[in-house]
C-alpha positions in Angstrom: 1.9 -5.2 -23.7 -1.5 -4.7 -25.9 -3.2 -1.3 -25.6 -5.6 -3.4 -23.6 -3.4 -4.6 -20.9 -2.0 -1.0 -20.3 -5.4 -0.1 -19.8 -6.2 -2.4 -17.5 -2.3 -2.0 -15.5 -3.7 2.0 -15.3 -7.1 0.8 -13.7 -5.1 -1.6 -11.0 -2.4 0.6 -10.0 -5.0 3.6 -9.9 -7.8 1.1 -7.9 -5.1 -0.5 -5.0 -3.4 3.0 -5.1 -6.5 4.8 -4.0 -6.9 2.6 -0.9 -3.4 3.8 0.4 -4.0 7.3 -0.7 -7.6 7.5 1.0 -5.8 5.8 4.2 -2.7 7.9 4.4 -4.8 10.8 3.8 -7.2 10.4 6.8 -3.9 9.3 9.3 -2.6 12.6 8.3 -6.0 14.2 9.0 -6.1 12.7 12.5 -2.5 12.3 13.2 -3.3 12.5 17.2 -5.3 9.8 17.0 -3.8 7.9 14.6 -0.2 8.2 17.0 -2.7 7.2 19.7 -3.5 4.0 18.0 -0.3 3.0 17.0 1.5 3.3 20.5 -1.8 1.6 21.6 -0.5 -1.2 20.0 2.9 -1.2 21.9 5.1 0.5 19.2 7.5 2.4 20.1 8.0 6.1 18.9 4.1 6.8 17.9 5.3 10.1 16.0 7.5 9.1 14.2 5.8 5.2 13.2 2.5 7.8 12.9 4.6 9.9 10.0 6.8 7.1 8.6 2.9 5.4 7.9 1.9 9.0 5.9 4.8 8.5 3.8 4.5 5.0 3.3 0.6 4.6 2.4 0.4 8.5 1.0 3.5 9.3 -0.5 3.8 5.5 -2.5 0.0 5.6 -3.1 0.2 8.7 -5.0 3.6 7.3 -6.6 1.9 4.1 -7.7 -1.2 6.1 -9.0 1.3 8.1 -11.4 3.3 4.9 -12.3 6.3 6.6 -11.1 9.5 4.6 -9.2 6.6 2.1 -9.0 8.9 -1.0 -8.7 10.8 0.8 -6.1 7.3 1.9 -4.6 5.5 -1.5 -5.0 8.3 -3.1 -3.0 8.4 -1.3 -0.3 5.1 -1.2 0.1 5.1 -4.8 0.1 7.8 -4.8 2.8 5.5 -2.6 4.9 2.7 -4.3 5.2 4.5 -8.0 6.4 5.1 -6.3 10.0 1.8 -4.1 9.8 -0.1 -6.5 9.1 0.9 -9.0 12.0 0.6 -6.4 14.2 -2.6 -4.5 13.2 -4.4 -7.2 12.3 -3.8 -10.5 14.5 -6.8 -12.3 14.6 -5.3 -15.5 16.5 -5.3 -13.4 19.6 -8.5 -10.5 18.8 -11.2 -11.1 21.3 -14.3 -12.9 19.9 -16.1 -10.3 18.6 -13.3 -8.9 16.4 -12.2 -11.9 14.7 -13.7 -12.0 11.7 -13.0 -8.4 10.7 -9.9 -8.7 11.8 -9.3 -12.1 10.0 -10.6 -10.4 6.6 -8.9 -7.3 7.0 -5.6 -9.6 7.3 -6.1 -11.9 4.4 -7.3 -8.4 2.6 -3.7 -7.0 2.7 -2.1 -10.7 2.2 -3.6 -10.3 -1.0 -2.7 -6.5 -1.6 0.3 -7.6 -0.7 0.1 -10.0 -3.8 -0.6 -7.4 -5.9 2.6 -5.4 -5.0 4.6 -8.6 -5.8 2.9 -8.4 -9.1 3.7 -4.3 -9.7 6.9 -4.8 -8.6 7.6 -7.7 -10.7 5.4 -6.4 -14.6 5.8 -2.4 -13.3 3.0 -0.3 -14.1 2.7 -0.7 -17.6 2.9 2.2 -20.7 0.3 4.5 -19.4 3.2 5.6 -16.6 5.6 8.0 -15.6 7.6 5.2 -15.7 6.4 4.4 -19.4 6.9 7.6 -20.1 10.3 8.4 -19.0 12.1 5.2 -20.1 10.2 4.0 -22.7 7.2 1.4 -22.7 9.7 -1.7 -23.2 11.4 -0.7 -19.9 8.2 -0.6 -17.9 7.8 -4.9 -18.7 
């Protein structure tokens, strides 16, 4: 890659990683409420769905941030969201006046799930961990 495209792979994985980060940060911050919501929902275990969510949106946020495992983190990330998304965000059957923030907020993370695909398929780029540890021709 150019100096230029590293640049901007930094300013993409730092910009979608700050919206798990930020998330993650304030479930952890409220975890009562945030178990509340979930099993509100019908899931099962609250807790535990409350802390495996933490690790998933803080732990991998920060991880993509740093450009560390960020394939690894990308993809799973990616896996996440398919079920959260259906269930969190299911317009087809929200009542009328939560449709359309429900319909954006679910085309919102079909496209940040897009932009996993794309991290976990061109990585993070030089200005990485990842760069950093194995090279910049390993981070392509």
């Amino acid at each position: 890659m150019e100096k230029s495209q590293d640049l901007l792979a930094l300013a993409g994985r730092i910009a979608i990683a700050i919206l798990f980060i930020t998330s993650g940060w304030g479930k952890m911050m409220d975890f009562g409420g945030t178990a509340g919501f979930i099993a509100s929902n019908g899931i099962p275990l609250p807790q535990v769905a409350t802390v495996i969510t933490i690790v998933v949106e803080l732990g991998l946020g920060l991880a993509i941030a740093m450009g560390w495992q960020t394939r690894f983190a990308a993809g799973i990330i990616a896996l996440w969201l398919i079920p959260t998304t259906f269930i969190f965000h299911n317009f087809w059957s929200a009542s009328a006046d939560e449709v359309m923030m429900q319909q954006i907020n679910f085309v919102k993370n079909v496209a940040i799930f897009g932009g996993m695909l794309l991290l976990a398929a061109f990585g993070p780029g030089r200005y990485s961990l990842d760069g950093r540890v194995r090279g910049p021709a390993s981070v392509r």
